[in-house]
PDB file of N, CA, C and O in Angstrom:
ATOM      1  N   UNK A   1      36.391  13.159 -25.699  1.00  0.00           N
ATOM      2  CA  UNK A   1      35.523  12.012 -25.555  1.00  0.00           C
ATOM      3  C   UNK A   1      35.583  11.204 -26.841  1.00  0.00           C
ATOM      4  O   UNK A   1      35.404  11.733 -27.938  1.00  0.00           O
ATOM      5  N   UNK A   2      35.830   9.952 -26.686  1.00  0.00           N
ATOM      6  CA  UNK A   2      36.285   9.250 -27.964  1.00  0.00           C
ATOM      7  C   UNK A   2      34.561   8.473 -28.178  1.00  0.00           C
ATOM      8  O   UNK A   2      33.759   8.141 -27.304  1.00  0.00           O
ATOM      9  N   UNK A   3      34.455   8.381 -29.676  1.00  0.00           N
ATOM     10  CA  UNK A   3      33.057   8.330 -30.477  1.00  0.00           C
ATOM     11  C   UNK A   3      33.226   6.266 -30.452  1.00  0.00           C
ATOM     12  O   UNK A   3      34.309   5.683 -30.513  1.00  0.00           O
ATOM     13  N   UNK A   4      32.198   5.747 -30.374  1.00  0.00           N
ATOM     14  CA  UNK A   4      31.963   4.500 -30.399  1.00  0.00           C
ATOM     15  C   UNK A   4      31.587   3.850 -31.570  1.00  0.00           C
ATOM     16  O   UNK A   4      31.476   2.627 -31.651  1.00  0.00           O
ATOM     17  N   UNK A   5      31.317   4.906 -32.795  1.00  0.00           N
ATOM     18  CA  UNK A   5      30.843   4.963 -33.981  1.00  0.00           C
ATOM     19  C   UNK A   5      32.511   4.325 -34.990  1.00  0.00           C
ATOM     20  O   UNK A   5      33.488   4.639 -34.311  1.00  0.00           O
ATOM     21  N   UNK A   6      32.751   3.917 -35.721  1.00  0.00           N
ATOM     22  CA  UNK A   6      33.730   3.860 -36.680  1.00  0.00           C
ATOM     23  C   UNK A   6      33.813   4.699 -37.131  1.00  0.00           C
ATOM     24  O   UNK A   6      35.025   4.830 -37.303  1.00  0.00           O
ATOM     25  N   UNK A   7      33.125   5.863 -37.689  1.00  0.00           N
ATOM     26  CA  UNK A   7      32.868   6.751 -39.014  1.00  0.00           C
ATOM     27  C   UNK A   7      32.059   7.959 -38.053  1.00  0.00           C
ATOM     28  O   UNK A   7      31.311   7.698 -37.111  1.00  0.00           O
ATOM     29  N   UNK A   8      32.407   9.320 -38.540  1.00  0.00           N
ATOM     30  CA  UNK A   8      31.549  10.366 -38.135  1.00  0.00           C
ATOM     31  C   UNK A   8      30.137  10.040 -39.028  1.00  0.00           C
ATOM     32  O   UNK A   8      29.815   9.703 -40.168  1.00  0.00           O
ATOM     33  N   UNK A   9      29.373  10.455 -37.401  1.00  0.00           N
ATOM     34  CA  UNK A   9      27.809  10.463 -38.401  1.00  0.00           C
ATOM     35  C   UNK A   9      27.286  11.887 -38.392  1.00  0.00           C
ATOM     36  O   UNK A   9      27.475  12.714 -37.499  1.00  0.00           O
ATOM     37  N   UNK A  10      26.512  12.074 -39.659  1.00  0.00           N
ATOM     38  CA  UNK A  10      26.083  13.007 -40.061  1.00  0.00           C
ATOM     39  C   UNK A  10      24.648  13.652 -39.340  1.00  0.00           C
ATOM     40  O   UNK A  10      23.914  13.056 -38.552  1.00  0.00           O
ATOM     41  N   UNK A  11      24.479  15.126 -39.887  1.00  0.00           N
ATOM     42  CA  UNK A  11      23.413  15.520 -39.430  1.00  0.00           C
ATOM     43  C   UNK A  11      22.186  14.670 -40.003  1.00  0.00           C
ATOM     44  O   UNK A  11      21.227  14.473 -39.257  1.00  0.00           O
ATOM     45  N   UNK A  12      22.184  14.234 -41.115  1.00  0.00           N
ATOM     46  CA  UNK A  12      21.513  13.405 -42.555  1.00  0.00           C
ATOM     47  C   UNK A  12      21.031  12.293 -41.772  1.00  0.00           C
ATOM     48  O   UNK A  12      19.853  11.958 -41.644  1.00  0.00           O
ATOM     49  N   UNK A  13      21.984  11.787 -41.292  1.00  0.00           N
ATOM     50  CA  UNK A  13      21.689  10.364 -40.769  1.00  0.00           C
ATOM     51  C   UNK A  13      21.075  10.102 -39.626  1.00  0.00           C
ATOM     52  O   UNK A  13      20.323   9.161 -39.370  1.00  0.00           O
ATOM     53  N   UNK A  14      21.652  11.536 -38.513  1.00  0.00           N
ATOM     54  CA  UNK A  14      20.506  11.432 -37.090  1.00  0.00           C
ATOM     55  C   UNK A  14      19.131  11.695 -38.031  1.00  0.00           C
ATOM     56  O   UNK A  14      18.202  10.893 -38.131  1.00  0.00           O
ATOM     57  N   UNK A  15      19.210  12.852 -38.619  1.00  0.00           N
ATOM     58  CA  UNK A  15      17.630  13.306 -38.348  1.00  0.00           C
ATOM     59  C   UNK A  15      16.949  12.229 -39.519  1.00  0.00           C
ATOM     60  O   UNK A  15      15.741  12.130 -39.301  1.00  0.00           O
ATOM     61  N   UNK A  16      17.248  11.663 -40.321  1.00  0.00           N
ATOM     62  CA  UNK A  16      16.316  10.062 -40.888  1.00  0.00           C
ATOM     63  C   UNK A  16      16.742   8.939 -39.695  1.00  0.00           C
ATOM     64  O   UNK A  16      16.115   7.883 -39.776  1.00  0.00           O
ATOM     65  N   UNK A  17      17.249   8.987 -39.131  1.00  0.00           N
ATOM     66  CA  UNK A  17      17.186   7.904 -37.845  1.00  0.00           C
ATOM     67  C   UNK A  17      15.863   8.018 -37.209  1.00  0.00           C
ATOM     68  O   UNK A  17      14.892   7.292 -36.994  1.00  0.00           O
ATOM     69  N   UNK A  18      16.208   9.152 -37.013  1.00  0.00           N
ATOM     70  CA  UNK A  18      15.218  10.085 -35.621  1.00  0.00           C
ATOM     71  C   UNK A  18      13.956   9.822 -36.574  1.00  0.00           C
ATOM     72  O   UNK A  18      13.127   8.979 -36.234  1.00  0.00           O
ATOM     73  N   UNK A  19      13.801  10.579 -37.831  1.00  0.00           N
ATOM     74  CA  UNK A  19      12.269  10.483 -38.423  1.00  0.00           C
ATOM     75  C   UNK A  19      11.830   8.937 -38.525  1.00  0.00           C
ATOM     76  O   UNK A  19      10.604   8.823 -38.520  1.00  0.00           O
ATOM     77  N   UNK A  20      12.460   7.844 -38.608  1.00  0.00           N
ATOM     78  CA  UNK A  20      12.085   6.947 -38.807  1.00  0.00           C
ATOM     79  C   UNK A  20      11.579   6.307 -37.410  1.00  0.00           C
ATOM     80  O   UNK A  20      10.438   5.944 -37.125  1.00  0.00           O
ATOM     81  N   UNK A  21      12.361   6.283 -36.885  1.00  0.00           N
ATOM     82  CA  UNK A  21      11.664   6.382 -35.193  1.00  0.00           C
ATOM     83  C   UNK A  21      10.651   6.878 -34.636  1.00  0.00           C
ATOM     84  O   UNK A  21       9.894   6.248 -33.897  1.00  0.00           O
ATOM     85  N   UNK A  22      10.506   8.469 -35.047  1.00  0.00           N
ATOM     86  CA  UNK A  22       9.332   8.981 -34.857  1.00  0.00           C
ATOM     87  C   UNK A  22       8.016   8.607 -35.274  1.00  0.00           C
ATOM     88  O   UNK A  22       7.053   8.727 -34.516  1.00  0.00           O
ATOM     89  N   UNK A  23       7.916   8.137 -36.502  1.00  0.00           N
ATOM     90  CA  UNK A  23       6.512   7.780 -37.294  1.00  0.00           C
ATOM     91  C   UNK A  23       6.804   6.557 -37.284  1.00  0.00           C
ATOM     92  O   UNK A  23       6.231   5.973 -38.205  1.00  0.00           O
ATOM     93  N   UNK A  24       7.333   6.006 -36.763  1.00  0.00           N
ATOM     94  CA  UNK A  24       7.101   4.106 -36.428  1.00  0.00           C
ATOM     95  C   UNK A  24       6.366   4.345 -35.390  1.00  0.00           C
ATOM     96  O   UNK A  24       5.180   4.019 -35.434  1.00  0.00           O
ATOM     97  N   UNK A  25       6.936   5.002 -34.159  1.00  0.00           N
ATOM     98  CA  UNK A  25       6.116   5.382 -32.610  1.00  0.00           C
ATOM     99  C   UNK A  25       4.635   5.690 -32.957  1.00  0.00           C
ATOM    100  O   UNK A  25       3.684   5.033 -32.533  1.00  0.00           O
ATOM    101  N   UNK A  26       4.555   6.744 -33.759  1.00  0.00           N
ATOM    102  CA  UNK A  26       3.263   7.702 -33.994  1.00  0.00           C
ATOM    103  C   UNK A  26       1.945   6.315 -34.485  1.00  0.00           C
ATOM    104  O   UNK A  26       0.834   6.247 -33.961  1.00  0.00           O
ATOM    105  N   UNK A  27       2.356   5.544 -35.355  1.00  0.00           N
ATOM    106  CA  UNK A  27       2.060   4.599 -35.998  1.00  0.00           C
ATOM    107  C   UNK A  27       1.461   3.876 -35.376  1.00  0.00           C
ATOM    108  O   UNK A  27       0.235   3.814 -35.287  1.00  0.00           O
ATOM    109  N   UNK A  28       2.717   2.849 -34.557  1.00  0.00           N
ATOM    110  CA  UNK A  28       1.964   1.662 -33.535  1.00  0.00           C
ATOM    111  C   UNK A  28       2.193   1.792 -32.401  1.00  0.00           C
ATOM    112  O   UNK A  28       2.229   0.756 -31.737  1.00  0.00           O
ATOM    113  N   UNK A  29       2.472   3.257 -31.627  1.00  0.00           N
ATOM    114  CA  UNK A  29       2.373   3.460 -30.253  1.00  0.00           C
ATOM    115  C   UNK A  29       2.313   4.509 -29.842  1.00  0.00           C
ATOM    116  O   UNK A  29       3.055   5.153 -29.100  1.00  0.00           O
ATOM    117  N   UNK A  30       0.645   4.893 -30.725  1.00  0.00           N
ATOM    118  CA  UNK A  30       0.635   6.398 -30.336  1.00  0.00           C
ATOM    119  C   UNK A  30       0.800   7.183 -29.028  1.00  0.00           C
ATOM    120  O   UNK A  30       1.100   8.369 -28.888  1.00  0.00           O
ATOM    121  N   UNK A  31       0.515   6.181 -28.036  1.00  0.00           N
ATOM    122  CA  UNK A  31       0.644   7.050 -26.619  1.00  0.00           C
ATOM    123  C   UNK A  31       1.754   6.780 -25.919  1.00  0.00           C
ATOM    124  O   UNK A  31       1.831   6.667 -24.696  1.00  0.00           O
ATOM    125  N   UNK A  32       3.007   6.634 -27.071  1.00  0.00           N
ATOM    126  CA  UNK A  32       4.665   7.177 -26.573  1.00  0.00           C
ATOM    127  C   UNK A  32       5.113   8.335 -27.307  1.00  0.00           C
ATOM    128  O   UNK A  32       6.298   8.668 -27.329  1.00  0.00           O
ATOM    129  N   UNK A  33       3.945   9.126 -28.073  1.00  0.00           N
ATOM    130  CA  UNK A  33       4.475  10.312 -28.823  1.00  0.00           C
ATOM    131  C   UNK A  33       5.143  11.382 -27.733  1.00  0.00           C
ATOM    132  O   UNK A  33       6.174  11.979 -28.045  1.00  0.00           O
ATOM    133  N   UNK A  34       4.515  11.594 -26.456  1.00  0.00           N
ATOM    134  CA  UNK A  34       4.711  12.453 -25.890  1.00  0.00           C
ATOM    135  C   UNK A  34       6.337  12.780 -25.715  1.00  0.00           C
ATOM    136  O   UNK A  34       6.937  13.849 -25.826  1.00  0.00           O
ATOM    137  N   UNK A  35       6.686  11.800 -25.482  1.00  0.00           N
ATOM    138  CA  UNK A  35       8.432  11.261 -24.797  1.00  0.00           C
ATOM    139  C   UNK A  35       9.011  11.797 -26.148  1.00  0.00           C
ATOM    140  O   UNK A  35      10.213  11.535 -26.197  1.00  0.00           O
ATOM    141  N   UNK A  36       8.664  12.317 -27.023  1.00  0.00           N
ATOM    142  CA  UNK A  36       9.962  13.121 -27.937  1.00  0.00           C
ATOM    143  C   UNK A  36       9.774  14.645 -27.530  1.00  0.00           C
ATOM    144  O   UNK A  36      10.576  15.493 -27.923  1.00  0.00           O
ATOM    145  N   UNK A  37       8.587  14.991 -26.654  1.00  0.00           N
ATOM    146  CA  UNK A  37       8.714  16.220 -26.527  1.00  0.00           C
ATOM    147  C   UNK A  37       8.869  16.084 -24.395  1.00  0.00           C
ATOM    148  O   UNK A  37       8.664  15.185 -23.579  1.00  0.00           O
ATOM    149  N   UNK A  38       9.444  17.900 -24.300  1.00  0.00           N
ATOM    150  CA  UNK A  38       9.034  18.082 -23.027  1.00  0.00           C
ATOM    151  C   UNK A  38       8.776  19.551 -23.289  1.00  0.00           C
ATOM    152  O   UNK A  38       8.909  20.138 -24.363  1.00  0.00           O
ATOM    153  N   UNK A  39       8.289  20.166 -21.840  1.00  0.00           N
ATOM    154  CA  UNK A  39       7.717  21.584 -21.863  1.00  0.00           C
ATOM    155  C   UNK A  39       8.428  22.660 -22.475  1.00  0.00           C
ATOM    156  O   UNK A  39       7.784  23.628 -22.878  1.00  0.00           O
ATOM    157  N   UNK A  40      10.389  22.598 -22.672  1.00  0.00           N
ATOM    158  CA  UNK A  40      11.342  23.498 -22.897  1.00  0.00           C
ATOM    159  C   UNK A  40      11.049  22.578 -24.608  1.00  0.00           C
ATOM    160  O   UNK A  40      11.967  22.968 -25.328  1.00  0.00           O
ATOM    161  N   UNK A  41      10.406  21.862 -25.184  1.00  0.00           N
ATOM    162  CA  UNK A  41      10.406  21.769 -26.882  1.00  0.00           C
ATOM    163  C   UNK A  41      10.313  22.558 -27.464  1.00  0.00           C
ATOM    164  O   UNK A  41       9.840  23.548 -26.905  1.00  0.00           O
ATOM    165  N   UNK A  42      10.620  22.673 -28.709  1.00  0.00           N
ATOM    166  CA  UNK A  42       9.940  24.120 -29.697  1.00  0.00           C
ATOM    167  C   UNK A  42      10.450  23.367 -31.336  1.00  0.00           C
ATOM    168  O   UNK A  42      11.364  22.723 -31.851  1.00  0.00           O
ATOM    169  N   UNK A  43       8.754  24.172 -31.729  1.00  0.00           N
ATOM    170  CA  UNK A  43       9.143  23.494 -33.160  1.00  0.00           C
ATOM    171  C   UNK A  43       8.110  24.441 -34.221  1.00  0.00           C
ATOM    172  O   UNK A  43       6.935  24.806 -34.210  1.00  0.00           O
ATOM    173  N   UNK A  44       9.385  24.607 -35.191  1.00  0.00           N
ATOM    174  CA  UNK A  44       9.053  25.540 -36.111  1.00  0.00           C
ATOM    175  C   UNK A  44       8.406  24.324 -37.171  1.00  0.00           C
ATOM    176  O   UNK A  44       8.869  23.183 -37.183  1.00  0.00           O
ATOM    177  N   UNK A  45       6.977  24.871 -38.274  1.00  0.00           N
ATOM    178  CA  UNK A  45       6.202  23.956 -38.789  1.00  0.00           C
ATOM    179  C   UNK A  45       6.378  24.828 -40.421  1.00  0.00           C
ATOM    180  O   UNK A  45       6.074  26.021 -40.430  1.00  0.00           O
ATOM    181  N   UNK A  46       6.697  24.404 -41.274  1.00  0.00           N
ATOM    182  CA  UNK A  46       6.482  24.920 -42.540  1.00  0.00           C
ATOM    183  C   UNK A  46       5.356  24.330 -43.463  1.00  0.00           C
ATOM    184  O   UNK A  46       5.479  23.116 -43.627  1.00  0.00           O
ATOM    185  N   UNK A  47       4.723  24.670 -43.842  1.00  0.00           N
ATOM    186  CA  UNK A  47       3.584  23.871 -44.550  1.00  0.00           C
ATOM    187  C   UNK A  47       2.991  25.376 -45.691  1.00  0.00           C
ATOM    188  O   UNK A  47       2.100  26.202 -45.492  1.00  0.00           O
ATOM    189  N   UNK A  48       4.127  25.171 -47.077  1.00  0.00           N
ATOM    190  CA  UNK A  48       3.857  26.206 -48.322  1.00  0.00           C
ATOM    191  C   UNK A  48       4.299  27.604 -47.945  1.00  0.00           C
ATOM    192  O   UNK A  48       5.444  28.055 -47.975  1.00  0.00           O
ATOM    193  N   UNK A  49       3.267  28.158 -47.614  1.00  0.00           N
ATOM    194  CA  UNK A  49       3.943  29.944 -47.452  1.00  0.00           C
ATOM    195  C   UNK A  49       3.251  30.324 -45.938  1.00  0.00           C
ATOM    196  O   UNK A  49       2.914  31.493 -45.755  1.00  0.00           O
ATOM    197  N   UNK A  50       3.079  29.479 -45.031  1.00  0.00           N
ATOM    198  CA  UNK A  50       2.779  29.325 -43.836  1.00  0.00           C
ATOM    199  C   UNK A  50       3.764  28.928 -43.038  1.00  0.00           C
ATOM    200  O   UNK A  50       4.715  28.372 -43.586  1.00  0.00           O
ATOM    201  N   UNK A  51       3.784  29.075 -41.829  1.00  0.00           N
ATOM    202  CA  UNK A  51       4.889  28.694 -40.832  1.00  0.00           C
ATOM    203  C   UNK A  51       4.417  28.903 -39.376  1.00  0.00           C
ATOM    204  O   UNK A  51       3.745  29.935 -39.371  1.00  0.00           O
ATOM    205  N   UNK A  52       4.472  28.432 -38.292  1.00  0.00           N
ATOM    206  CA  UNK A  52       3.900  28.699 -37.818  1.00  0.00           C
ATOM    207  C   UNK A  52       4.806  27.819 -36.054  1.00  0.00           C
ATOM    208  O   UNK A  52       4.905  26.643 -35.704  1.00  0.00           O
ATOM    209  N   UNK A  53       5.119  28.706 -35.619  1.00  0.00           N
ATOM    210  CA  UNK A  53       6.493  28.206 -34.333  1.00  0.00           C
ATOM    211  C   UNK A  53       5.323  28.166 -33.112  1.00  0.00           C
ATOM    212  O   UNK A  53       4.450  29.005 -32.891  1.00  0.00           O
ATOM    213  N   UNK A  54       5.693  26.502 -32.165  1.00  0.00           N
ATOM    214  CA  UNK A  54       4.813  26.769 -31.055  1.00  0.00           C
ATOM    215  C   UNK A  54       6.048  26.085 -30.198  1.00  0.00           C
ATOM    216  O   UNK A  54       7.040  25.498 -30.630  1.00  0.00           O
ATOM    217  N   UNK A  55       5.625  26.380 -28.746  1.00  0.00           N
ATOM    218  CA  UNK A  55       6.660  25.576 -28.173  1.00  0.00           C
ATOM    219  C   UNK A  55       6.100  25.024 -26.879  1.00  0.00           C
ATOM    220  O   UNK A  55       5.638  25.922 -26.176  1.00  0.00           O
ATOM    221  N   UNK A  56       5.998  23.723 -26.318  1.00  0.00           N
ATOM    222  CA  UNK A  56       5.660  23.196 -25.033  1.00  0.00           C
ATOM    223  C   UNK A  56       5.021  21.990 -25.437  1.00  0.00           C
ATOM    224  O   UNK A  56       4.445  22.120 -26.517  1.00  0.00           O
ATOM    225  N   UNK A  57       4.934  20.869 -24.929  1.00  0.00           N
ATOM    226  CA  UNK A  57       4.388  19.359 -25.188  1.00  0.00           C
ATOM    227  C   UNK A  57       2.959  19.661 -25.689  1.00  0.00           C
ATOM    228  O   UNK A  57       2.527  19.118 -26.706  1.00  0.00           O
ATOM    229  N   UNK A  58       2.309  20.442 -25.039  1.00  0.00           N
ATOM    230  CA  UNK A  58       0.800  20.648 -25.167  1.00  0.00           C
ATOM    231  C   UNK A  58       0.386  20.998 -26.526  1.00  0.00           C
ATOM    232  O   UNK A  58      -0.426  20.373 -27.208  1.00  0.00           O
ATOM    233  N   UNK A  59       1.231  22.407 -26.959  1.00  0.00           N
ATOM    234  CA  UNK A  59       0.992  23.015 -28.308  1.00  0.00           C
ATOM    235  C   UNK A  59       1.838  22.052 -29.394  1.00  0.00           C
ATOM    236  O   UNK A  59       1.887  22.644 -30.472  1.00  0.00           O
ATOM    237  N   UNK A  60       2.464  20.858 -29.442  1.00  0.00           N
ATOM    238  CA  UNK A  60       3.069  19.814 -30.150  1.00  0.00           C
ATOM    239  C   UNK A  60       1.967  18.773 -29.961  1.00  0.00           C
ATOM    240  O   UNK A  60       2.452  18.150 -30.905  1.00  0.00           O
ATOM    241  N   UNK A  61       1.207  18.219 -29.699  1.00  0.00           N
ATOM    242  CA  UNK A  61       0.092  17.288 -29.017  1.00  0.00           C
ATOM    243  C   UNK A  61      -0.892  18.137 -29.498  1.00  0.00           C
ATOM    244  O   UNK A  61      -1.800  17.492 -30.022  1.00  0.00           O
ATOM    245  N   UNK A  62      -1.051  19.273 -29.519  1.00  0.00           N
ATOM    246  CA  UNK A  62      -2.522  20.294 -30.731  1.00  0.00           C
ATOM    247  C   UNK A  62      -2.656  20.133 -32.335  1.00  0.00           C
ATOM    248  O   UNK A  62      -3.504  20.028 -33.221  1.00  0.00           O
ATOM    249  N   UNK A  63      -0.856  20.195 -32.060  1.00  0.00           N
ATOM    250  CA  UNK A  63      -0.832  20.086 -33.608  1.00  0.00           C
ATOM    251  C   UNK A  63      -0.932  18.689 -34.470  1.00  0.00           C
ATOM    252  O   UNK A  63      -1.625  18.565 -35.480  1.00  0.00           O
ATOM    253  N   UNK A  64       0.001  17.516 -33.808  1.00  0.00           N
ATOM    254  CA  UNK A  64      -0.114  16.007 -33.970  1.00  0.00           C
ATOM    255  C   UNK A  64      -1.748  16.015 -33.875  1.00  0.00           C
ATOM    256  O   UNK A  64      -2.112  15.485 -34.924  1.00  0.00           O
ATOM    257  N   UNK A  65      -2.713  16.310 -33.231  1.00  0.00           N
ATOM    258  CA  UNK A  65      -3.664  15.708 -33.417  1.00  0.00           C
ATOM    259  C   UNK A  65      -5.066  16.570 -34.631  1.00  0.00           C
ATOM    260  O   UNK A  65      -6.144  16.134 -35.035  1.00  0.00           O
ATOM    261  N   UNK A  66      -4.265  18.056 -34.892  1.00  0.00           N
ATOM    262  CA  UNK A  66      -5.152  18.366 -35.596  1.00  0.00           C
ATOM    263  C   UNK A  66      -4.550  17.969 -37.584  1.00  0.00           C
ATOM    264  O   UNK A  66      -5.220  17.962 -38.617  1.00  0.00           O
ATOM    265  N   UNK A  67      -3.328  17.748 -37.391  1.00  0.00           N
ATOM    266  CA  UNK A  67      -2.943  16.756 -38.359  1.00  0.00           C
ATOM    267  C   UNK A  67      -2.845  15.732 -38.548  1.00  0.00           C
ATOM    268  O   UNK A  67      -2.424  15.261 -39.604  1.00  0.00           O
ATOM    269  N   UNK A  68      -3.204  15.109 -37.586  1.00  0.00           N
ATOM    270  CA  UNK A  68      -4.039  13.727 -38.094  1.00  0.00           C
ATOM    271  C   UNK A  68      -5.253  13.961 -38.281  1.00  0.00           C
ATOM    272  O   UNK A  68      -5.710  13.457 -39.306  1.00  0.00           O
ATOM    273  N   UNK A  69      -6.131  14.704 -37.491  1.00  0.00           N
ATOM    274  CA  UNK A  69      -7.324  14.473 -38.347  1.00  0.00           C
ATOM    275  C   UNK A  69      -7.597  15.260 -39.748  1.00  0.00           C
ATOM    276  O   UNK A  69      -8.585  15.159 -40.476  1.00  0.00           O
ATOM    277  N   UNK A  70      -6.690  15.897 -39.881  1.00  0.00           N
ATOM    278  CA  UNK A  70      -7.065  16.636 -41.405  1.00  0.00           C
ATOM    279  C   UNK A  70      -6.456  15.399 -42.218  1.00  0.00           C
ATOM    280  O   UNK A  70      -7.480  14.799 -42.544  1.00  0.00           O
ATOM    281  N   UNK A  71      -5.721  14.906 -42.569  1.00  0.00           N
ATOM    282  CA  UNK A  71      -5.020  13.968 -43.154  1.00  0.00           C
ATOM    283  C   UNK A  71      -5.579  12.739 -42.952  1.00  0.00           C
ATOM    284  O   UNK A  71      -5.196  11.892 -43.759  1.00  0.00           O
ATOM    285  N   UNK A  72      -6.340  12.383 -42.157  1.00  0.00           N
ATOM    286  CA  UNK A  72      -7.041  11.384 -41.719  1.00  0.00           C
ATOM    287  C   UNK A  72      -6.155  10.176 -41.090  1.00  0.00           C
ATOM    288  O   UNK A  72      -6.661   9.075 -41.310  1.00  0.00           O
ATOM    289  N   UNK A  73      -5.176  10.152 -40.498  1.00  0.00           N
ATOM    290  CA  UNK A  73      -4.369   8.980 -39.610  1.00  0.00           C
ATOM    291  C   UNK A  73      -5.362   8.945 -38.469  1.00  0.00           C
ATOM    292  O   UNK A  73      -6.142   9.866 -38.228  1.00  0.00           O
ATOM    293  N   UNK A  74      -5.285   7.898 -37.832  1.00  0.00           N
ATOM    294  CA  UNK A  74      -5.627   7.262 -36.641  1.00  0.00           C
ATOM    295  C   UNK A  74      -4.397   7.334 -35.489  1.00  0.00           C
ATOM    296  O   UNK A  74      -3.395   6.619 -35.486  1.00  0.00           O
ATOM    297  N   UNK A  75      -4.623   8.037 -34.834  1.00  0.00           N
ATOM    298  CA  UNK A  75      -4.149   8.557 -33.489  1.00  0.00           C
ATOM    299  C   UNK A  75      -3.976   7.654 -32.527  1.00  0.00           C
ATOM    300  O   UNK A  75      -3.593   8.007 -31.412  1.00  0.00           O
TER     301      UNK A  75
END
């Protein structure tokens, strides 16, 4: 399958694509967060000497909203 890109892109470059996308959405359209996740998601969370793996839209939507309110963003 031939690439449409000029240049191979990097892992570097999806995932700051992707993050920049993500927290633009989160930002000014919070109720399209859902659409990066579905029920087969899973996401490992590091935060210091904690970690903490959940997986399904619901337990991603627990966590987005109990980190915003600790951090204080508007949802």
């Amino acid at each position: 399958m031939a690439s449409s890109y000029p240049a191979q892109v990097t892992a570097v470059q999806v995932g700051s694509y992707f993050v920049g996308q993500y927290y633009q959405i989160l930002q000014q359209r919070p109720d399209f967060a859902h659409q990066f996740y579905s029920d087969s998601s899973a996401m490992i969370r590091v935060d210091g000497d904690n970690t903490e793996t959940v997986s399904g839209m619901m337990a991603f939507l627990v966590i987005l909203l109990h980190d915003a309110h600790e951090f204080g963003f508007q949802l």
